[in-house]
N, C-alpha and C positions, 0 to 999 in steps of 0.2 A: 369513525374514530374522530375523537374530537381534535381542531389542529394543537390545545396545548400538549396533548399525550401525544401527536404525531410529532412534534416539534422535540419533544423529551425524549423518543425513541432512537430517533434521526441522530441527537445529541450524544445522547451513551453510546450509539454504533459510531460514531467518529472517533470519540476518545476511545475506543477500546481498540478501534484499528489504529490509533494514533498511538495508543499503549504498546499494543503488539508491535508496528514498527520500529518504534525504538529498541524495546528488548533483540529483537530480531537484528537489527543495526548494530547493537551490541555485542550479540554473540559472532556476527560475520566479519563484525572488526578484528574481536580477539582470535576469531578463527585465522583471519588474513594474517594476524602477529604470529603466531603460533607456527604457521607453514613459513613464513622469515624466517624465524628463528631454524628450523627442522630443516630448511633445505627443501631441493625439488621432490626428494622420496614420500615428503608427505604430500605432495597430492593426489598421490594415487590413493592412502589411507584415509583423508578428510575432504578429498575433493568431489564426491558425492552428498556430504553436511552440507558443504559451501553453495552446492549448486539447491538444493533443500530449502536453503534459508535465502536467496536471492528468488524462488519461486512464492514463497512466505511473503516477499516483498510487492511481489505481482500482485500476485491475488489483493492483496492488501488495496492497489491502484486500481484494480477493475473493482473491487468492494467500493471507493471512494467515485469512480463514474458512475455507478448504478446509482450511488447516493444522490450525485447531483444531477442525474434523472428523474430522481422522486422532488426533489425538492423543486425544482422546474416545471415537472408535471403539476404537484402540489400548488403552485403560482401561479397556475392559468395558460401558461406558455404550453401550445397546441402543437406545436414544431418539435420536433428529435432534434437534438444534438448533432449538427453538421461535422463533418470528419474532421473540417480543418477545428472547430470549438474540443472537438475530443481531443486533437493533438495537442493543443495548447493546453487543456486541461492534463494529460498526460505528462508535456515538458512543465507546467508546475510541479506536480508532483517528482517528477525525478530530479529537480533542482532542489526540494527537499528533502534529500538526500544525504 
């Protein structure tokens, strides 16, 4: 595959994870206002949503380390990802939150 089409691939999977997290960020917001407003009885009604869309979020962070594996690999860089580079890759991501 040529790298401009790999480079373009890589590109729309970022924004579309970066899409989805927002939306996703959106609804877990209004969800968090929503059980404010309702009291503690709703989270037994919407506290299986909430926990739905913070796993939405996950996945979302292990979709963005596998990216920056490809693109790493893609570089020439022969080495894996060292735990502490994941973590730190990881406390980005949850800082953009």
């Amino acid at each position: 595959m040529p790298d401009k089409k790999l480079d373009k691939l890589i590109q729309q999977s970022i924004d579309n994870i970066e899409s989805d997290r927002a939306v996703t960020n959106k609804l877990l917001t209004d969800l968090v206002l929503y059980m404010a407003k309702t009291g503690d009885s709703s989270h037994q009604t919407v506290g299986n949503i909430a926990a739905q869309y913070v796993e939405t979020l996950q996945r979302s962070n292990e979709q963005l380390v596998k990216l920056a594996a490809l693109v790493q690999k893609k570089e020439g860089v022969s080495k894996g990802m060292s735990a502490m580079e994941r973590d730190g890759l990881f406390d980005i991501i949850r800082e953009e939150k």
